[in-house]
Each structure stands twice: as structure tokens, then as C-alpha cells.
N, C-alpha and C positions, 0 to 999 in steps of 0.2 A: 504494500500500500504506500500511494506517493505519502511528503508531508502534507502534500496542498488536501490531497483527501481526507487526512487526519483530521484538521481543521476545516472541514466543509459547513457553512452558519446550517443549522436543522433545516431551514425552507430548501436549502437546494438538495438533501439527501432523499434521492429516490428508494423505491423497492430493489431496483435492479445495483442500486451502488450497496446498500444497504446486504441482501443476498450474494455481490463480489467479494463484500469484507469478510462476509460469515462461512463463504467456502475457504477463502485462502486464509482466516485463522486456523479455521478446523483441518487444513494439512499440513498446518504449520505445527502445532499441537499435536496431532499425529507421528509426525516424522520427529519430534522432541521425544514422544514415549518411546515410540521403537527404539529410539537411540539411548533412552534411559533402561529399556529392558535390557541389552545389549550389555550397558556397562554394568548393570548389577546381577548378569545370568539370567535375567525370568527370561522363559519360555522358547529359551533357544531350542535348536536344532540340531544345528551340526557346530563341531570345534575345527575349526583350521589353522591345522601344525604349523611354525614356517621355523626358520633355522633355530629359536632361542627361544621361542615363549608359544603360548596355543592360543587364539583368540575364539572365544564365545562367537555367536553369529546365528540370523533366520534365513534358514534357505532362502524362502519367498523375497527378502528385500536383498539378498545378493543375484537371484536370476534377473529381476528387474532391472537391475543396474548394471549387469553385465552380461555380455552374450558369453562368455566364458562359463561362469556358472552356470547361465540359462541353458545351454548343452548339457551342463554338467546335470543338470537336477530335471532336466523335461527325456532325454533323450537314452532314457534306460540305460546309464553308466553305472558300473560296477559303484562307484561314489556315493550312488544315490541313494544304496540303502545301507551306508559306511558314516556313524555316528561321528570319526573322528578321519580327518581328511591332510595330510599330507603337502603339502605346499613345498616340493624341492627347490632347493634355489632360489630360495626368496627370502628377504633382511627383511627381521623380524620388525625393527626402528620403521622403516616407509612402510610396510605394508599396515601399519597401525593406524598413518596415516590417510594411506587408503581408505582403508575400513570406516572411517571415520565422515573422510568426503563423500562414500558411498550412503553413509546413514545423515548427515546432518547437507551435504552437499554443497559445502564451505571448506576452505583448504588454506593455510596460512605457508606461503610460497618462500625460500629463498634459492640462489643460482644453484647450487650443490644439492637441494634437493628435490630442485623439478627435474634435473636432469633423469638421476635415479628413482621419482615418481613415475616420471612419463614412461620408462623402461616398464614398470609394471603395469600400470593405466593399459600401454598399446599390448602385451602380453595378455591381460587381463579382460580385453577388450571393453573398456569403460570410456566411451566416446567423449565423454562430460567432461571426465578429468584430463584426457588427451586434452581436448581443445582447450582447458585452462590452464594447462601446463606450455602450451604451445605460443599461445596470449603470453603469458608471462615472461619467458624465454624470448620472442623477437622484440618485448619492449627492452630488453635487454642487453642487445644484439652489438656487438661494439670490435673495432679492431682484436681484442687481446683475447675475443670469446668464440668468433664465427666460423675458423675452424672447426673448432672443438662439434659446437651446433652444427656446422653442417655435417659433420659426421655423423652425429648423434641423431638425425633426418636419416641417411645416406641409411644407416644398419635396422634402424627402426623401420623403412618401405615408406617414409612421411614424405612424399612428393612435394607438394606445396610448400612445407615446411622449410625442406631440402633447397627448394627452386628461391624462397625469399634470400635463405644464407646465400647462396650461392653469387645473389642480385648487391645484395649488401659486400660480398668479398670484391665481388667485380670493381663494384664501386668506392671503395677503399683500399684497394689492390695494393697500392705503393705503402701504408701504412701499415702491411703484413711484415716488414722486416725486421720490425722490434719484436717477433714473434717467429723466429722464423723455425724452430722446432715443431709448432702447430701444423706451416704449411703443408708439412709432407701428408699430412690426414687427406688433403686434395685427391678425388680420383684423377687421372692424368688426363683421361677428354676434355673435365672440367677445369681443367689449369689450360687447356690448349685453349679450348673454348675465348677462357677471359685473354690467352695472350693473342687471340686472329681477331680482337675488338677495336675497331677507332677509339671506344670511348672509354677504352679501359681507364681508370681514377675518378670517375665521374663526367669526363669531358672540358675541364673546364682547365685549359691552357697554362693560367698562372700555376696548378698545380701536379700537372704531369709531369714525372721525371723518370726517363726509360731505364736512368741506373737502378734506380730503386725496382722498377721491374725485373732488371738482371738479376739482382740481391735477391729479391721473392724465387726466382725459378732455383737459382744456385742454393738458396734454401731448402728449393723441393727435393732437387737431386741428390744435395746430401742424403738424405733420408732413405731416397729407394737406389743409393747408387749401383747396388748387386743387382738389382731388377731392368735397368736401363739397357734397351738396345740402341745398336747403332743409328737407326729407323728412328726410332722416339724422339732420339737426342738431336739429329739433323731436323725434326720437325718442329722442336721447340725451339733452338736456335732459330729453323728460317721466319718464327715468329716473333721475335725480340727486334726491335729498330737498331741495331750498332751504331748507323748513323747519324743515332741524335744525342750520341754520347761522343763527348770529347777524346779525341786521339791516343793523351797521355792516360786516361782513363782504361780507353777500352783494353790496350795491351795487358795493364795487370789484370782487368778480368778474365782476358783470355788466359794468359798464365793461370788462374785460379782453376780453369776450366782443364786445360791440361795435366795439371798433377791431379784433378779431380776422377778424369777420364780418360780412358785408353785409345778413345775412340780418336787421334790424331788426326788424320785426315778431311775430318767430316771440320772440328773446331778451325784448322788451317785456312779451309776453304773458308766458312763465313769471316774470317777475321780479314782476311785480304779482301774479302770485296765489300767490307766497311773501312778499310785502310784508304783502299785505291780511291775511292770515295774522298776522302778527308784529303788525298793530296791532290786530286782534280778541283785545284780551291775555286778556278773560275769557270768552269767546267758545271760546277756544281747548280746552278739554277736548269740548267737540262738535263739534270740526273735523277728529276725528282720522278717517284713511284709513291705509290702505297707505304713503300718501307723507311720514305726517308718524310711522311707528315706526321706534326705532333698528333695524339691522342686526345685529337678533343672536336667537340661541335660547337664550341660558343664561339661569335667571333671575337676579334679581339681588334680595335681602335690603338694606333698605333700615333704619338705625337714626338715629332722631332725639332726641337728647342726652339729658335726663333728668340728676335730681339726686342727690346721696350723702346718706341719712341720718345727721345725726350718730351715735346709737347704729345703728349698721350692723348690718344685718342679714345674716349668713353663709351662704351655701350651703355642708357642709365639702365637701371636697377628694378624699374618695372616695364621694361621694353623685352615685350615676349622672344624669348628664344625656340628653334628648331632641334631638338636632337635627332640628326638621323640614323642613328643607332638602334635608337630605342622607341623612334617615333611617337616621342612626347614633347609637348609643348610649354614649356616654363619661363618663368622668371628669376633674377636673381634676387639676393640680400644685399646687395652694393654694386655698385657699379665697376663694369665687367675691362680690361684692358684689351683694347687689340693689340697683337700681336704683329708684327711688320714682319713678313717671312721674303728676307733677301732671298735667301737661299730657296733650293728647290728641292720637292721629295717623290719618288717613283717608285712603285713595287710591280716587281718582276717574276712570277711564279715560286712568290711564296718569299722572296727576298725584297731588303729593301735600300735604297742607291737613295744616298745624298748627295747635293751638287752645290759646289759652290758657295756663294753668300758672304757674309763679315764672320763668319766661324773660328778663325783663327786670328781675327785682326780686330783693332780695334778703329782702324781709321780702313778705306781701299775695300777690296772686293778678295774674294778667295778664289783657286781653282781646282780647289781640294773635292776629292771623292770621296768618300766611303759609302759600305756596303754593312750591313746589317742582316746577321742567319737569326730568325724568331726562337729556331732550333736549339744552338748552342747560347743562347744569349751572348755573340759576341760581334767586335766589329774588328773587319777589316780595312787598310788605306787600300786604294786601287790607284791607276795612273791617271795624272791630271787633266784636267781640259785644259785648252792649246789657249783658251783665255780665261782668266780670272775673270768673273760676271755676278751678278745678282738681277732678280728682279727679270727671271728669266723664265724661257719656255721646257718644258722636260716632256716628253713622248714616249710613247713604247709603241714601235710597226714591227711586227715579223721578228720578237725576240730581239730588236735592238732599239737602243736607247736614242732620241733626237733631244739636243740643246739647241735651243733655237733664241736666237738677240740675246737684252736683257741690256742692263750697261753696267759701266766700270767707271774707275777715276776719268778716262778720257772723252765721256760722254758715252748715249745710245750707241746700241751694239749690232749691227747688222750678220755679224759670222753667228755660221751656224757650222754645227760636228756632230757626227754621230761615234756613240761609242758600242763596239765589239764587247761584248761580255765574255765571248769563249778565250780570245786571245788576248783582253785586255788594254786593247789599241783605239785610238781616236779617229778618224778620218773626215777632212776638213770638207765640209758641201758647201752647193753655189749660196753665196749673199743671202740675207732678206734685200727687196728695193732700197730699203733705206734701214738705218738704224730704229728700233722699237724696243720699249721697253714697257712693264708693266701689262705687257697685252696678252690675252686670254689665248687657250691653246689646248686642241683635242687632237687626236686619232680617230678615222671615221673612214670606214670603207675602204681601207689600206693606204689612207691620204691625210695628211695634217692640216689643218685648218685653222689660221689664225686671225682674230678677230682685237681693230683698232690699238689701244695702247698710246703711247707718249714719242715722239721723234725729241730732240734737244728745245723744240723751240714750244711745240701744240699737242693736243689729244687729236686721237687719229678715229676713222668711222671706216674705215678699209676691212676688207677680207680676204685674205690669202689661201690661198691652197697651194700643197707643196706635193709633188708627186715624186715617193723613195725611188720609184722603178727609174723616173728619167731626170731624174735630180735637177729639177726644175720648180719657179715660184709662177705662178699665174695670180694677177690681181680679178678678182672675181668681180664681176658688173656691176652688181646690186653691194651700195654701203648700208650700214646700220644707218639708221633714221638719226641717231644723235652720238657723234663722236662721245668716246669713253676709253680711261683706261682704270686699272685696279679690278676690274669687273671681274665673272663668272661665266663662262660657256659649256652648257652642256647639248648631250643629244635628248630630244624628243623622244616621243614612243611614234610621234607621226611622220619622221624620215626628214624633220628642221630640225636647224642648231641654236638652241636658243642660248640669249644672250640675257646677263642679269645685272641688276646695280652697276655700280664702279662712279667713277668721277671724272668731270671733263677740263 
């Protein structure tokens, strides 16, 4: 009975509420005697022996509660006409508690003994105490436990049970290493299972770390090293990423795996083709597979530093913003700085290329490169652009990179370069018509397309298209309706390039 019934004012108690209270005291009242005859001996039945003590008990409220006894007592067992009844293999301490949950149907839980309850619950077949022992065990559920749990699913036939551990190991995978005695409880499909996953750790980028994946499996294999074939062991390797572990890293795991296993040739083979990897340093944005992306599906917004102008320019404080991230639309608590991004930023299958900017200077322009792996958290210098620039174009056609204007100390910048990623080389392309800086710049139908921007003197309302194949600029007929630079240009969904903001 709720409280609220408890307290229901006399007008509102009907017959029908009134006849609910009076059945569920009277089984309530009921199942107290039974349980009071029990523990004082009236009018038992049968005694059920288990390792250390004999417990009193009425058939009738053990077949009800359990299809184990209900066999036992309906289905002509030698038991059934046997005053005092045997229980092999069973602790006399839980099954009391049983006994107890079976009569009063309340159970006072902790980890150590739902484990060894639920052993006799599912033996016993007591569905009731199963599923509370079950309940109680996954609120429980934690790195240093779910081994253990899932195994304890795994020998028990608890499918469901089995299938949540299993979801929870998945997803806490990398946090198995402080535990790494547990892992070998894993059956090995279900170790493959979690390592053939994108999303093994949860998915979520800041927190995947594929050593820690190494550590969990080198974990399991301690355990069944005697068991391990050749076959197993090539298949769990060809599921580990090598190449999102660092070079000085990977070798001593491989050594670990070596004196671990006999299996030579199989360890040799993955460890050179996560080597050759690491030393194909620019090579490496076209090497990318399945094997060399993080373990994750969330995306991740990536911001690379940018300078403050001295008179600063103010977003206010209740001037709605865009995330488009997350496709919400806010405000802030103070007023917001823009950022002035000399420099330029480009991602390239899964890598990311800085160009340029006041980055290393504090007066002039830069012609510094680097390159940024999301993988290793590390950054590389690469070779420079043929001019120092900021305030510049950056493209990606066909796998390479276009720097297009921008200016420098000596004014607006007409030279344009593309740069080779494989071999690392620049190559100087025809002019823009005039020097431009500041102006907006796409990729579009294997063509670049640049729209107005700043010459030394005016804002420009021009359009350019640059074709890679004939290394040529064409000034396109139609100007924007109102010169601008600092702007936005993107593509449409309707096959125009739309143009946004900026200043004239």
C-alpha cells in the first residue's frame, strides 16, 4: 500500500480501495505466519540437510517458489516421500538466506553475497531471487568487478546478464589494466569481439588510448599463455591499432610480446608494418585504413591558437551565437573576443596543416608549416612556403594543399604554391591578377574559387576560379553585388556559392 493510500480523507475510500487493503494485509499476515511457523518448527514437512546445519521447511511454500522443488514434490521423486532431504553442495550461511527470501520474499544484499546467492537462486530455480540478485549486481557493475560478473553470467547460462557485462567491459575496456588478473576470465571471441570495435572505450576521443588496449590483451594472454595458438594470436594482434601508438612505445611492447610468445614470426610481421608506418612520416595521410583511426564516434572541434587584436574587436554578451557543432543557439556572460586568424588551418584525411601567420614573430608574417597526427597527439615542422604570408587562402584538390595570396610586410600577395604532402615539396603556380588579401576561398568541383578580398589600396567584389589541371586564373563575369573582404564563402545544397558578412 502507497503512503498516499495510507492517508486517503474517509470521502475518497471506496469498497474497491477498501477490499485492495484487506486482501494484500491478509497475504501479508499470511506469509509472516508461514514464516513464523518455519522458524519455530510448527507444522513442517520436510528438513533440508545442506553442509553444516538442517533447516525446518513446508513443502507447499518451497514448490511454489521454486520449480526445483516443485519437481521435487509434484513429480513422484524418491524425495517426496523422504522426511529429511539432502542438499549436496550447498553453504549452509546462503542457503538460510534463501530460505528466508523464499518465505518472507525480502533479501538484504551485499557484493560477496549475491554472487554466491544467485549460484543457488539459478541452481534452485527461484526466478525472484535471480532477478534481485541480478538488479543488485549490475547497479554494481564497475571496472574492478565486471570481469568477475561476467563470468559469473558466462557459467551460470544468464544471457542478458552476460550481454550487459560484456557492454559495460566494452565500454570501459582501457580501465581493465588496473585489473589485469580479472581479464583472462574473458572468453576469447569476446575479447576479439570488443578489440574488431570503432568504439571500443566508449567512443569518445579525449579518452581512447590503444596502449592501454595493448596492456588489457597482454593481460589476457598472460593468463591462457599455454592455450594460445598461433591463429588466435595473429588474430588479436591484426586487431590492436600499432599505429596509434608511438614508435619508442611500440618496440618494448613488442619485446614484451616476444619473451611472452614463441610465436616469432607472426609478432615480427605486425610490428614492421606498424614501424614502416611511423617512418613513412609524410606518406602517412595516405596510409590511412580502419587500422590507423582513433576508436571513437564523437566528433571532435579542433582550435588552433590565433592572435588578440590590440583594439579588440567585441562580440556583446547578449548577441546570439551559432554552434555548429552542436546546433544550439546561445548567448554569452560577457562579451566575446574575436580572434584575428593570420594564419591559416587545413585538414587532410584525418591530419591537420598549419600555415603561416605571426606564429613565431612578433612583428612580419611567418612561412612556417606544421602538421598535427589527432592520433599521437603530436606535431611535426614540414618544409616552408616559398613566402612568408598571413591573411591567406588554404585549399585541399586531389590530396594537395593550394596557398593562394594573402600579404606580408611588403604588401598584398599575388603568388600562389601548392604543397606535395607525399614528398614534402612546394611548387610555385601562375599569379592571382593582382595581389589579394583577406578574401574568401573554396574547393568546388575540382576548381578553386575565390571571392573579393583587399588589393593594397580597396575591397574587391571579383570572382576567381583557378583550374589545378591547367594552372590557370579566369576572372568570372558576374561580381558580388557589394565588394567585401574578411567574409565567408560557402557551397549551397542548390549548386551556388554563397557568400556571407565581411567588410568593405
Amino acid at each position: 500500500i502507497s503512503v498516499e493510500d495510507a492517508y486517503l480523507p474517509l470521502d475518497s475510500v471506496t469498497p474497491n480501495t477498501l477490499q485492495h487493503k484487506s486482501v494484500h494485509d491478509s497475504l501479508q499476515q499470511r506469509l509472516g505466519n508461514l514464516n513464523e511457523f518455519r522458524l519455530h518448527h510448527h507444522c513442517c514437512d520436510v528438513t533440508l540437510k545442506t553442509e553444516s546445519s538442517q533447516h525446518d521447511a513446508h513443502r507447499v511454500v518451497l514448490a511454489a517458489c521454486s520449480e526445483y522443488f516443485r519437481a521435487m514434490f509434484t513429480l513422484n521423486m524418491k524425495e517426496n516421500n523422504m522426511d529429511c532431504i539432502e542438499l549436496k553442495g550447498t553453504d549452509s550461511f546462503y542457503f538460510q538466506k534463501v530460505l528466508e527470501f523464499i518465505y518472507t520474499g525480502e533479501i538484504i544484499l551485499n557484493l560477496t553475497d549475491a554472487t554466491e546467492i544467485m549460484h543457488l537462486a539459478v541452481y534452485y530455480q527461484i526466478h525472484e531471487l535471480v532477478h534481485s540478485c541480478k538488479e543488485y549486481l549490475l547497479a554494481q557493475l564497475s571496472s574492478t568487478n565486471c570481469c568477475n560478473l561476467y563470468r559469473l553470467g558466462k557459467d551460470l547460462g544468464l544471457d542478458s546478464f552476460t550481454r550487459t557485462c560484456l557492454l559495460f567491459i566494452h565500454q570501459h575496456f582501457e580501465e581493465l589494466g588496473s585489473n589485469l588478473c580479472d581479464v583472462g576470465l574473458l572468453d576469447e571471441d569476446d575479447l576479439l569481439w570488443c578489440l574488431q570495435s570503432d568504439t571500443l572505450g566508449g567512443g569518445d576521443p579525449d579518452s581512447s588510448s590503444e596502449s592501454s588496449v595493448f596492456q588489457v590483451v597482454l593481460g589476457w594472454m598472460e593468463e591462457h599463455v599455454f592455450d594460445l595458438t598461433e591463429q588466435a594470436v595473429n588474430e588479436m594482434l591484426s586487431n590492436i591499432r600499432f599505429t596509434l601508438i608511438a614508435p619508442e612505445t611500440l618496440e618494448r611492447y613488442f619485446n614484451q610480446l616476444k619473451e611472452l610468445l614463441p610465436f616469432t614470426e607472426v609478432i615480427s610481421t605486425h610490428y614492421n608494418t606498424a614501424s614502416n608506418y611511423h617512418c613513412q612520416v609524410h606518406e602517412q595521410p595516405f596510409l590511412q585504413t580502419n587500422k590507423t583511426n582513433l576508436r571513437k564516434t564523437k566528433s571532435s572541434c579542433v582550435c588552433i591558437d590565433g592572435v588578440i587584436t590590440q583594439d579588440k574587436v567585441l562580440i556583446p554578451r547578449d548577441f546570439p551565437q551559432h554552434d555548429l557543432i552542436t546546433d544550439e543557439v546561445f548567448t554569452s556572460e560577457t562579451d566575446s573576443t574575436i580572434r584575428d586568424p593570420y594564419h591559416n588551418v587545413v585538414e587532410l584525411n584525418g591530419f591537420i596543416f598549419v600555415f603561416g601567420g605571426t606564429r613565431y614573430y612578433k612583428t612580419g608574417y611567418s612561412s612556417s608549416v606544421l602538421r598535427y597526427d589527432p592520433r599521437l597527439n603530436t606535431w611535426i615542422e614540414l618544409k616552408n612556403m616559398k613566402h612568408e604570408r598571413g591573411d591567406f587562402i588554404v585549399c585541399v584538390v586531389n590530396n594537395e594543399i593550394y596557398v593562394i595570396g594573402g600579404r606580408n610586410r611588403t604588401g598584398a600577395l599575388s603568388a600562389c604554391e601548392k604543397y606535395n604532402c607525399r614528398d614534402n615539396t612546394w611548387t610555385v603556380l601562375r599569379d592571382l591578377p593582382q595581389g589579394v588579401y583577406m578574401a574568401a576561398g573554396l574547393s568546388y568541383e575540382g576548381n578553386i574559387y575565390v571571392s573579393g578580398g583587399f588589393n593594397d589600396f580597396e575591397s574587391l567584389g571579383t570572382m576567381l576560379c583557378y583550374s589545378p589541371v591547367s594552372n590557370t586564373w579566369e576572372e568570372m563575369f558576374s561580381h558580388m553585388m557589394v565588394d567585401r573582404g574578411f567574409h565567408a564563402m560557402v557551397p549551397g545544397h542548390d549548386g551556388k556559392l554563397w557568400v556571407v558578412g565581411g567588410v568593405d
